[in-house]
C-alpha positions as CSV (number, residue, x, y, z in Angstrom):
1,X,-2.9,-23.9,12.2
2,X,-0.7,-22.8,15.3
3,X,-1.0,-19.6,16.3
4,X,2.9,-19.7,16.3
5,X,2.7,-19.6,12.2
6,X,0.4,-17.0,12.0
7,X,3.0,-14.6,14.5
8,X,5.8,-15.5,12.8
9,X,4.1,-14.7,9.2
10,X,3.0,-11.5,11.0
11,X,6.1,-10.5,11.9
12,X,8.1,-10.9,8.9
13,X,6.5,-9.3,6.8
14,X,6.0,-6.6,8.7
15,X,9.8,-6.1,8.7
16,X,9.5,-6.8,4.7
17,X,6.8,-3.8,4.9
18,X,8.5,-1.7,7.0
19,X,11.7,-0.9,4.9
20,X,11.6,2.2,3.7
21,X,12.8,2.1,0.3
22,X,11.6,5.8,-0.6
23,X,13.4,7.5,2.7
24,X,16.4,5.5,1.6
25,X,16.6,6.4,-1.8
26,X,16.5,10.1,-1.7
27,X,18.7,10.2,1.5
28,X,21.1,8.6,-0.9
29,X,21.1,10.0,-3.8
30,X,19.8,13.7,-2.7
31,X,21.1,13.4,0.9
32,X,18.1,14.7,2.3
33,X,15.0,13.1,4.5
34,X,12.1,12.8,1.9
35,X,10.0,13.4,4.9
36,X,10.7,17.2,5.3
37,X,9.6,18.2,2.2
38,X,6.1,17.8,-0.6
39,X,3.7,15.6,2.1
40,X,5.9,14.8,4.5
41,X,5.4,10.9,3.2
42,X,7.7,8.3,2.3
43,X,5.7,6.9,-0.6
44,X,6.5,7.1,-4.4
45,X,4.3,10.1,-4.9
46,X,6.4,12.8,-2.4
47,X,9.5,10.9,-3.9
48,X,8.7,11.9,-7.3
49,X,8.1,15.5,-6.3
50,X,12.6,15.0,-5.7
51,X,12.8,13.0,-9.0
52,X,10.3,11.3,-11.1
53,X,12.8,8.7,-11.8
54,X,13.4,7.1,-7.9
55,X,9.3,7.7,-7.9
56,X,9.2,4.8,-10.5
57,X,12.1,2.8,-8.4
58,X,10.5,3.4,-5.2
59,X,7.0,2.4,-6.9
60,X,8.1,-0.8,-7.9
61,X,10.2,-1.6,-4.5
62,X,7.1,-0.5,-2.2
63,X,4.9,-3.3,-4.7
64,X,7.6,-5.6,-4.8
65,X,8.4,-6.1,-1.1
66,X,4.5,-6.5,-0.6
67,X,5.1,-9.3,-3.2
68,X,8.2,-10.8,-1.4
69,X,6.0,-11.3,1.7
70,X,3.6,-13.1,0.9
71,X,6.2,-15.1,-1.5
72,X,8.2,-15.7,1.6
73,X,5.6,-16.9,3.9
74,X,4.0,-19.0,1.6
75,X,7.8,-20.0,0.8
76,X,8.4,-20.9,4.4
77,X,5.0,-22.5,5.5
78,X,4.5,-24.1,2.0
79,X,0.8,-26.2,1.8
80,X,-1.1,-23.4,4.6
81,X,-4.3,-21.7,2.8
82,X,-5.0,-18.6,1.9
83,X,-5.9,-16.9,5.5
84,X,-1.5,-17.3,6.2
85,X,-1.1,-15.2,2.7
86,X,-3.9,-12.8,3.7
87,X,-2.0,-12.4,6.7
88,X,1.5,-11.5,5.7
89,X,-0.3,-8.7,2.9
90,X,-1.8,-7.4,5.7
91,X,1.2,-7.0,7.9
92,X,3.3,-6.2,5.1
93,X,1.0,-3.4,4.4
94,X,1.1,-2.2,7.6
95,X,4.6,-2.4,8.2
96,X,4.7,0.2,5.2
97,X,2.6,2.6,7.0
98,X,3.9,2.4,10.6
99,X,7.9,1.2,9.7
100,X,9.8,0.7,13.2
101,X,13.5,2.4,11.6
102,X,11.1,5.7,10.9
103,X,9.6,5.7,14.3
104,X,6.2,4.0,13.2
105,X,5.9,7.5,10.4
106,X,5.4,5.7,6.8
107,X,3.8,6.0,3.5
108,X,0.2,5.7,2.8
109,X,0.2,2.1,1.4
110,X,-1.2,1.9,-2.0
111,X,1.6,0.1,-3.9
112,X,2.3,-2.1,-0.9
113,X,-1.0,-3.0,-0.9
114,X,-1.0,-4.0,-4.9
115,X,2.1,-5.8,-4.9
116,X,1.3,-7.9,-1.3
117,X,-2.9,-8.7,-2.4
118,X,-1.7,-9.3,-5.8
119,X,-0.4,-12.5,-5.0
120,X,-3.3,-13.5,-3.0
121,X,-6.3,-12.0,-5.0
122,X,-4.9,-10.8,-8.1
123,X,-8.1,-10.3,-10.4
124,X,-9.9,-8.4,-7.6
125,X,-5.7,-5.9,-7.7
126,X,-6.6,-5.5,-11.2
127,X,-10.2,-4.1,-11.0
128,X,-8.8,-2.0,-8.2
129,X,-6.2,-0.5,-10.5
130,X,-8.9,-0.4,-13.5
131,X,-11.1,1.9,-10.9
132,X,-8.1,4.1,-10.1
133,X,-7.6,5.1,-13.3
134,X,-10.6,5.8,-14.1
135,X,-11.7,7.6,-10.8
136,X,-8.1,9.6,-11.5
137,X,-8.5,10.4,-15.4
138,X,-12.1,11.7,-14.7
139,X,-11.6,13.9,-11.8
140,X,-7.8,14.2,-12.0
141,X,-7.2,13.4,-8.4
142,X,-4.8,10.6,-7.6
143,X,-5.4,10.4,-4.0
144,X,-9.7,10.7,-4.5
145,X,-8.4,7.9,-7.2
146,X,-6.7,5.6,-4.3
147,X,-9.7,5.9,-1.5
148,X,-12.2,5.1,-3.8
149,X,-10.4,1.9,-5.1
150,X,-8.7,1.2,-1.7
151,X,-12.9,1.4,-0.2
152,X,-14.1,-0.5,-2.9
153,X,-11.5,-3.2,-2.7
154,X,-12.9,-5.6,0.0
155,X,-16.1,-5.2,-2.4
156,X,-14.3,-6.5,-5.4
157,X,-12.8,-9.1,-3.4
158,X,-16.5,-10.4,-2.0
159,X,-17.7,-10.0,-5.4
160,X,-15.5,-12.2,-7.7
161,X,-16.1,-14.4,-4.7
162,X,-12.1,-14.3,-4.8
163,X,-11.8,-15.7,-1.0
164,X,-11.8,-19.0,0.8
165,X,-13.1,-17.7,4.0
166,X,-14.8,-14.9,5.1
167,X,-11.5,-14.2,7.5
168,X,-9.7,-13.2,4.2
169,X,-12.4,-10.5,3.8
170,X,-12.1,-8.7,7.5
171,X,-8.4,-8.6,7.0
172,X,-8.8,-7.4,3.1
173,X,-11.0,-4.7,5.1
174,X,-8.8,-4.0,7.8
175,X,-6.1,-3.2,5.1
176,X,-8.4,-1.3,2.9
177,X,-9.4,0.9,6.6
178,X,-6.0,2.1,7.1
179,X,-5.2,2.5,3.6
180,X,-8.0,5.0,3.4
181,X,-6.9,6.6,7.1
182,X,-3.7,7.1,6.0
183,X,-5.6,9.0,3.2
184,X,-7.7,11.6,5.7
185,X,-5.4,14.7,5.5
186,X,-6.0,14.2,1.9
187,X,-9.9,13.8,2.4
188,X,-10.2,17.2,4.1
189,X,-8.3,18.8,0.9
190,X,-10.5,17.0,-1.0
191,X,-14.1,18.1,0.6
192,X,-12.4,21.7,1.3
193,X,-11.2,22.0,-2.5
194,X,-7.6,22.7,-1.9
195,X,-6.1,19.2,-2.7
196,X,-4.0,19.4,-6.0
197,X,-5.4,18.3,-9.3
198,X,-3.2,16.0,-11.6
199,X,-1.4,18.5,-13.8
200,X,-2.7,21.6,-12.2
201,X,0.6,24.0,-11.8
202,X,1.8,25.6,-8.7
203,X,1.1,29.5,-8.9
């Protein structure tokens, strides 16, 4: 395949990735940059900390335009394998986490991820969701819930032997890697037992 296809791929869907639905959401309806507040992040979690309800919308936009690259590049270079698709949910899910409008400052990628890989290795998505959940009902952390499932994924993937070539799994890993990264100031919370507990109130 030229190299030309794979660039291209790249590139759009890191502009796909890279919109910030969250930011533009709350600067809309609140007037205020999402950023300077809860986490600082752009992601459905510090959105729903403004309202619950544009955490749901921005949820489902941050999966969706995952979605929409992959759709599109598989759209635009109709009959390429898998490796293209594995491409543009990578570089959609990067785009999320370093967005060019924002000055490369994003979100933390865990619904990008889910709504880009979904369409590329959707029952290997589902156990990561079914180990979220559990890893976040049991010790009532959601972000201990996303780098456990967001480490385990290229496992899962490897496992169901959901891949065509091992290519697919180094990018599903390089994805997973900077899922978890963007994850680390929640990591040291987590070790130093300050992070926030799912339903624990503020004092």
């Amino acid at each position: 395949m030229p190299t030309n296809t794979y660039l291209t791929a790249a590139v759009l869907s890191y502009l796909l990735g890279s919109i910030p639905f969250g930011y533009v959401l709350v600067r809309l309806v609140h007037g205020e940059d999402v950023r300077s507040s809860g986490s600082g992040n752009i992601g459905a979690t510090n959105v729903a900390r403004k309202s619950p309800a544009l955490g749901v919308v921005t949820l489902l936009l941050d999966a969706g335009k995952g979605l929409a690259a992959v759709l599109l590049v598989r759209t635009l270079f109709p009959g390429n394998g898998p490796v293209l698709a594995t491409t543009a949910a990578l570089f959609a899910v990067v785009g999320h986490l370093f967005p060019v409008w924002l000055k490369f400052r994003g979100g933390k990628g865990v619904a990008t991820s889910l709504g880009a890989f979904a369409a590329v290795v959707p029952k290997s998505v589902l156990c990561m969701v079914g180990v979220f959940l559990i890893v976040a009902a049991l010790m009532r952390y959601v972000s201990l819930g996303s780098v456990v499932a967001a480490g385990l994924f290229p496992l899962l993937v490897w496992t169901l032997h959901e891949y065509a070539e091992p290519r697919q799994i180094l990018l599903i890993a390089i994805g997973s890697l900077l899922v978890v990264w963007r994850h680390w100031p929640n990591i040291v919370r987590l070790v130093a037992g300050t992070e926030p507990r799912l339903g624990a109130r503020k004092a």
